[in-house]
C-alpha positions in Angstrom: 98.3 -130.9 2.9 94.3 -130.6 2.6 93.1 -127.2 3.4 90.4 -126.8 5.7 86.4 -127.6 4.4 83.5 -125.4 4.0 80.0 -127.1 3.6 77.2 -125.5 1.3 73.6 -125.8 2.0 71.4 -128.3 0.2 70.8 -127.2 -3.3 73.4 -123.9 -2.8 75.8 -125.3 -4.8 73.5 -124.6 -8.3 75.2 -121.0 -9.0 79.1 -122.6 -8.6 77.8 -125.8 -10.8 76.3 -123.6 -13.5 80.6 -121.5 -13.4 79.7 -118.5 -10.8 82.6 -118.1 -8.3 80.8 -116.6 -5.9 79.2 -118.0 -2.1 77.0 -115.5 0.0 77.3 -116.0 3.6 73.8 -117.6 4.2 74.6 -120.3 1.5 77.1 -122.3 4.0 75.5 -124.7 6.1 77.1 -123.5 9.6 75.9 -126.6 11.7 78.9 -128.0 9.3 81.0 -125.2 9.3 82.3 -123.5 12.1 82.7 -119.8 10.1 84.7 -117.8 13.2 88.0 -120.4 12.8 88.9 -118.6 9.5 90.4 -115.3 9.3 89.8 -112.7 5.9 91.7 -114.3 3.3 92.3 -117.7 4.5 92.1 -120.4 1.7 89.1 -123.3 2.0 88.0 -126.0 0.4 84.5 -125.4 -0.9 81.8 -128.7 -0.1 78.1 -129.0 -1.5 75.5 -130.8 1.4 76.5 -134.0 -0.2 80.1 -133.8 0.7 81.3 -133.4 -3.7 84.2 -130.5 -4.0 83.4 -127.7 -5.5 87.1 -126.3 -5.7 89.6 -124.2 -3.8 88.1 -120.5 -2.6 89.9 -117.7 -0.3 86.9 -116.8 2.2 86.2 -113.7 4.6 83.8 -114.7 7.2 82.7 -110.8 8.1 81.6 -110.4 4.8 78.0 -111.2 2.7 80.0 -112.4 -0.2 81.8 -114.9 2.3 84.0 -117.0 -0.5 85.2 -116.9 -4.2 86.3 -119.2 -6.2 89.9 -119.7 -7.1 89.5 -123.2 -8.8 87.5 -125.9 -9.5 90.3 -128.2 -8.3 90.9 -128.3 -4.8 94.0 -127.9 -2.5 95.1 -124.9 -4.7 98.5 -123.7 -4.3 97.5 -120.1 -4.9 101.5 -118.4 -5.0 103.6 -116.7 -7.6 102.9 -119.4 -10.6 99.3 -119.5 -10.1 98.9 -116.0 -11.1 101.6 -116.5 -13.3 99.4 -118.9 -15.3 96.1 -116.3 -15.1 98.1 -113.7 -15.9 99.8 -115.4 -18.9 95.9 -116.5 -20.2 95.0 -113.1 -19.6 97.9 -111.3 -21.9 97.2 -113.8 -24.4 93.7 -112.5 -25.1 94.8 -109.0 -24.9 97.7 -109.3 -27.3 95.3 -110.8 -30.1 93.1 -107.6 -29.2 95.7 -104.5 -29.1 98.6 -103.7 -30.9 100.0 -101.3 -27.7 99.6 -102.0 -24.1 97.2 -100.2 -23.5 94.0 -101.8 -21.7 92.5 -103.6 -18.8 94.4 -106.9 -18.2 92.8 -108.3 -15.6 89.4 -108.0 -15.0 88.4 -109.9 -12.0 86.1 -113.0 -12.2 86.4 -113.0 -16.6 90.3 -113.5 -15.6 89.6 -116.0 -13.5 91.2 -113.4 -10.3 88.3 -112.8 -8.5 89.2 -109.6 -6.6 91.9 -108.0 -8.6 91.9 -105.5 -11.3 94.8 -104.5 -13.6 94.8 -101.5 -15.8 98.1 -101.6 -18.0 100.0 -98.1 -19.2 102.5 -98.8 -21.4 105.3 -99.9 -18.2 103.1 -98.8 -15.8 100.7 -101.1 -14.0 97.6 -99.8 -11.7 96.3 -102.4 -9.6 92.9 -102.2 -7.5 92.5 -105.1 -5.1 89.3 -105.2 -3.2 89.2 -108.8 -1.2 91.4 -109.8 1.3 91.9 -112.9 -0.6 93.7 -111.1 -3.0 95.3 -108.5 -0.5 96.1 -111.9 1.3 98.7 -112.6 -1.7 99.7 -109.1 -3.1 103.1 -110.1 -3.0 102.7 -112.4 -5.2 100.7 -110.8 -7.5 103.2 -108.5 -7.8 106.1 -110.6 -8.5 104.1 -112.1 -11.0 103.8 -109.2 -12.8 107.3 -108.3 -12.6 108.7 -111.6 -14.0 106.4 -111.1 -17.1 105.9 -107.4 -18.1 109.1 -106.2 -16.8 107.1 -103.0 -15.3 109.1 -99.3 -14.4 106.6 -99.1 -11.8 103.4 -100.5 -10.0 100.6 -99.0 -8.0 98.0 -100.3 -5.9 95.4 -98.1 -6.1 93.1 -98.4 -2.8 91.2 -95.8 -2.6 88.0 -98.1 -3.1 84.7 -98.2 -1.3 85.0 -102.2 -1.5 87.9 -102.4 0.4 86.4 -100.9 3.6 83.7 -103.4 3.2 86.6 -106.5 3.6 88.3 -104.2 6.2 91.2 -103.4 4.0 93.5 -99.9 4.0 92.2 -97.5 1.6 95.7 -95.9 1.0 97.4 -95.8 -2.7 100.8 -96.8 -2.5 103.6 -97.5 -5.4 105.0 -101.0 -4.5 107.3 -101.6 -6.9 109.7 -98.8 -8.8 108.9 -95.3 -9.6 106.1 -93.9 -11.2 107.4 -91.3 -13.8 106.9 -88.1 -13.9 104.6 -87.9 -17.0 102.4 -90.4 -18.2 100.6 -90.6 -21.4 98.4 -93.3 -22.9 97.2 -93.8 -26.5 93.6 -94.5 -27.6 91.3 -93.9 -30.6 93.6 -91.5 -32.3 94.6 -89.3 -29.1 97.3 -89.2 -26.4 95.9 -88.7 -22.7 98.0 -87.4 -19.9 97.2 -89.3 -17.2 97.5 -89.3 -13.7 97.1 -92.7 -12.0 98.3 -91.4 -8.2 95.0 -89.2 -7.9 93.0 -90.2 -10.5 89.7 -92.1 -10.2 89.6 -95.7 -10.4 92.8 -97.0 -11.5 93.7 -93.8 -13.2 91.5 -94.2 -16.3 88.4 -95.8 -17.8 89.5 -97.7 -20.9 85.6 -99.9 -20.4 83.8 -97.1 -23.3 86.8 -97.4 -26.1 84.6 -98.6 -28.6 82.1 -96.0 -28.2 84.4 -93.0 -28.2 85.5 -94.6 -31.5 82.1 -95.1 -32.5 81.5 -91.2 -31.7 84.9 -90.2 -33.3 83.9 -91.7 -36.3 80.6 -89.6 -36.7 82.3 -86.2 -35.3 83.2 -84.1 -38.3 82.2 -80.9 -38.7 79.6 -81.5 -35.3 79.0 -79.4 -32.2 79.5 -81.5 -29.3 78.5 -81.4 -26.0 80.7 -84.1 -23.4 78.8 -84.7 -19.9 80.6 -86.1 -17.3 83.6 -85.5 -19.4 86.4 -86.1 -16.7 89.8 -86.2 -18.7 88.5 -85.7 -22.2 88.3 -89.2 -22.9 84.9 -88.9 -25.8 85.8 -85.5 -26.1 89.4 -85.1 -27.4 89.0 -88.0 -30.4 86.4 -86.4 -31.3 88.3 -83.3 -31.9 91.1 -84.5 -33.0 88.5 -86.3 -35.8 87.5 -82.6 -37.0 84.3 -81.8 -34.9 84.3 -78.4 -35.0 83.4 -77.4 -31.6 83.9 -79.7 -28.1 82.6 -78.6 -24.9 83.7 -80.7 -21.7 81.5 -80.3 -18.5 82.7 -81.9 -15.1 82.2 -81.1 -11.6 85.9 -81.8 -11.0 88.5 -78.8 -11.2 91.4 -81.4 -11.3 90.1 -83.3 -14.0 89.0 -80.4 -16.7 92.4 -79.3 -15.3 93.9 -82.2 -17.0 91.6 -82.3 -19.7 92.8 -79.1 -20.9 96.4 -80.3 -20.6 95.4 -83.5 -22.8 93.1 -81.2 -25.5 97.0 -79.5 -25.7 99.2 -82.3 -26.0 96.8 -82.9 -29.0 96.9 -79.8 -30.7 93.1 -79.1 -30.0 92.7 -76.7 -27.1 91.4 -74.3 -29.8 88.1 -76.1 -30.6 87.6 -77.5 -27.3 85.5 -75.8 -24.1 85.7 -76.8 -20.5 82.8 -75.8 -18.0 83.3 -76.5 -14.4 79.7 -77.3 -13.6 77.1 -79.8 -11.8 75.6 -81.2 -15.0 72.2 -80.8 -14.3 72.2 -77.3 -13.2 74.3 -76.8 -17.1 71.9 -78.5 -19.0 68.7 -76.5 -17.5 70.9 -73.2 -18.3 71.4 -74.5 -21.6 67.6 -74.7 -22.3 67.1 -71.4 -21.2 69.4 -69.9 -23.4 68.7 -71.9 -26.4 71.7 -73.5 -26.7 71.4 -76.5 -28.7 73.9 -79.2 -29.9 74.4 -81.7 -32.9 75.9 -84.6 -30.5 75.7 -84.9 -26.8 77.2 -88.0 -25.3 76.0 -88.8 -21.5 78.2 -91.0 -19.6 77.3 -89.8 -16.0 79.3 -92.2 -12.9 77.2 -95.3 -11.3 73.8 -93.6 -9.7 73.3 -96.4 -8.5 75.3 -98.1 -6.8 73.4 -100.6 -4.2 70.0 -102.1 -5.6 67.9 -100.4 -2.7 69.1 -97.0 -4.3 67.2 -98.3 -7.6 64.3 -95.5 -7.5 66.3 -92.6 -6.8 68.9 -93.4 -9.1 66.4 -94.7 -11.6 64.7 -91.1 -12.0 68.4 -88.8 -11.6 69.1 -91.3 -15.4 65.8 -90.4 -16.6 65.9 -86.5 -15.4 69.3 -86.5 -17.3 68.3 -87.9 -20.4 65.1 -85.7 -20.4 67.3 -82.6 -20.2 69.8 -83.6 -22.6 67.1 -84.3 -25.4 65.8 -80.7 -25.0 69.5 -79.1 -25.8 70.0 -81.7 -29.1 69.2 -79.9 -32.3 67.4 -81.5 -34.8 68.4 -84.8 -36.3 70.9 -84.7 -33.4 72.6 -87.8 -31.9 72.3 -88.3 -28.0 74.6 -90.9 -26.6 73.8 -92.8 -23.5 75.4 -94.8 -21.3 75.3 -96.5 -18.0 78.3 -98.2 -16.0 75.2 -98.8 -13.0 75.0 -102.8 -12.7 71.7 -102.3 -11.5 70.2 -100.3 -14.0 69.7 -102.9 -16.7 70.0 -102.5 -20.9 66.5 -103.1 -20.8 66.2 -99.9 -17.8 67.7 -97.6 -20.0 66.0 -98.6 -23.3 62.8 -97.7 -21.5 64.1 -94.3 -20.1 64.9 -92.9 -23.6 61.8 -94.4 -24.8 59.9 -92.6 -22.6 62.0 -89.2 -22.2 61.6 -89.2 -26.1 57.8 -89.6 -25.4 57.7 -87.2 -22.5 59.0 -84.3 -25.2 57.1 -85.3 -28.3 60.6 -86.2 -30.1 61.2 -89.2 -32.1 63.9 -91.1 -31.4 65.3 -94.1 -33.0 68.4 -96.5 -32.4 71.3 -96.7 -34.5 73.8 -98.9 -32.6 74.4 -100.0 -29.2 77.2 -101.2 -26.9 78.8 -102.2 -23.6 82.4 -102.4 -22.4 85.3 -103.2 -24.8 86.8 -106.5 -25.6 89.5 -105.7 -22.5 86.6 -105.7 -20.3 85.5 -109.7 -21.2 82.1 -111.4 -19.8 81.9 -114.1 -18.2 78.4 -115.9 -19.2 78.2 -117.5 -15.8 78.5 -113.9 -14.1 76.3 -111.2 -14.7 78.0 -109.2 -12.7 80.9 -108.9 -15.1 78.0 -107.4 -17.8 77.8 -103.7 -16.5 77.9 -100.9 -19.6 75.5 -100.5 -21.9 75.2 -97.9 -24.1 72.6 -96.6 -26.6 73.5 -94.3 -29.9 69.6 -92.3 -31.0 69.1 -90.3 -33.4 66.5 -87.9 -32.7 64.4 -86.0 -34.8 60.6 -84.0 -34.7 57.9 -86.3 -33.9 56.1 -88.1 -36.3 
């Protein structure tokens, strides 16, 4: 049975010829396409003006990103073997990468699941669905992933600002099994408690694992300063690598609670500091007592999170970065990182350029990154390219 047809605009059918999957709402020619007979979810097959299929998409008509692309073919059957088949292409990769489950199996368009996200613990899966396409088919995702991983439990985690924008619950809810009562997780060297219930995002943020290795690696014997620290994630390896002094500061009680829990489990607590604290009001403290540090990593949340909040966002990176070079001792390493989409590689070379500047301190790059290899992009989606992160070394200027 053919499913129902969706016509593009002339010449809006480049982006899904050059492998995006995604169609905005003012691309689809609605003289063709009567938009209010589909409800959130429904699946469509996806026309340019001159009547060639483009493939199978799930569409939600309320919405500015109105379809996504399941498959080039169309008529898909989208049930329990077609994510089956993702899912199986997506292990694949992440098998060849990791030696314990531990990483991001599905991440959305790379994985060809537009709308889904999958962080896996060990037996536990956490799942984020933010379309109603995929909310649509839950069921099946999740039968999927019981027929291959064999899980104790699995949680959809909802609590996502996305979902209202679809129309969708925002309640967390374990769907399959029972989520024991501790958790723990492995990664560069350490053990995390984790708690993927009230956590945020789907419990953890495996995206910067090469970098914490990166600054695990150049730890020993360093006074660290961890901002934005949450659970201890660049913190704790480091410690556990022989820095000789950690200090964690987060704005969250629960999560320097469970930081403190994790620096335990790895035998650490005595080198490590937690500070309950907004992180600029800590770092202007810090200046005026002359406290200085030999690292200091800087992985604040996305400041910017819609492109018209660009300027403000823009200047709260380039404040942060300012005030974190003027607590690094000398020949200290500041890392810096951004998870904000918007706020390209090329934004943040220019803000430590220019904080560097600002202070008379010169400051060179050593190495750079993004996400890790569980966090794949997809060439024809720049939205699936969102970390970057620079390692300086900063010294007196020239």
């Amino acid at each position: 049975m053919s499913l129902p047809e969706i016509y593009l605009k002339k010449n809006e059918d480049k982006r899904l010829r050059k492998g995006h999957l995604w169609v905005f709402s003012n691309e689809i020619d609605t003289k063709k396409t009567t938009l209010d007979q589909f409800s959130a979810g429904d699946l469509v097959n996806i026309k340019s003006d001159d009547g060639k299929i483009m493939g199978t998409a799930y569409i939600n008509p309320q919405t500015l990103i109105c379809a996504r692309l399941l498959s080039r073919k169309p008529n898909l059957k989208c049930g329990v073997n077609f994510f089956k088949d993702r899912l199986i292409t997506a292990l694949t990769l992440r098998d060849k990468l990791f030696n314990k489950p531990f990483y991001r199996l599905v991440y959305g368009e790379s994985d060809g699941l537009p709308g889904l996200v999958i962080d896996r613990f060990g037996s536990v899966l956490s799942v984020q669905i933010t379309t109603a396409g995929i909310e649509q088919r839950k069921d099946a995702v999740v039968a999927a992933l019981v027929e291959l991983l064999n899980p104790i439990a699995i949680i959809l985690k909802n609590d996502n600002s996305q979902r209202e924008l679809e129309g969708l619950s925002l309640e967390s809810e374990v769907v399959y099994g029972e989520l024991p009562e501790t958790l723990i997780i492995e990664e560069n060297g350490a053990q995390f408690k984790i708690d993927v219930l009230n956590g945020q995002k789907t419990g953890w943020f495996y995206d910067h694992r090469s970098s914490r290795g990166i600054l695990a690696s150049i730890a020993k014997n360093q006074r660290i300063l961890d901002l934005f620290s949450y659970t201890g994630a660049w913190g704790i390896p480091a410690a556990v690598a022989d820095a000789s002094e950690v200090t964690c500061v987060d704005a969250s009680e629960s999560a320097l609670k469970l930081a403190k829990v994790n620096a335990q489990l790895n035998q650490v607590e005595d080198k490590m500091h937690f500070v309950r604290s907004d992180v600029f009001e800590f770092l202007k403290q810090a200046r005026l007592d002359n406290q200085l540090y030999d690292i200091i990593v800087l992985d604040p949340p996305a400041l910017i999170k819609r492109k018209k909040d660009f300027k403000q966002g823009y200047e709260a990176y380039r404040r942060l970065n300012q005030l974190a070079l003027q607590v690094l001792s000398k020949n200290g390493i500041l890392i810096s990182a951004s998870c904000s989409f918007h706020l390209s590689r090329e934004n943040l070379h220019e803000i430590l350029r220019g904080s560097g500047r600002h202070i008379d301190r010169h400051l060179v790059f050593f190495n750079s990154g993004g996400q890790g290899p569980d966090h794949p992009i997809d060439p024809a989606s720049p939205e699936t390219d969102y970390l970057k992160t620079f390692f300086c070394s900063v010294s007196s200027s020239l």
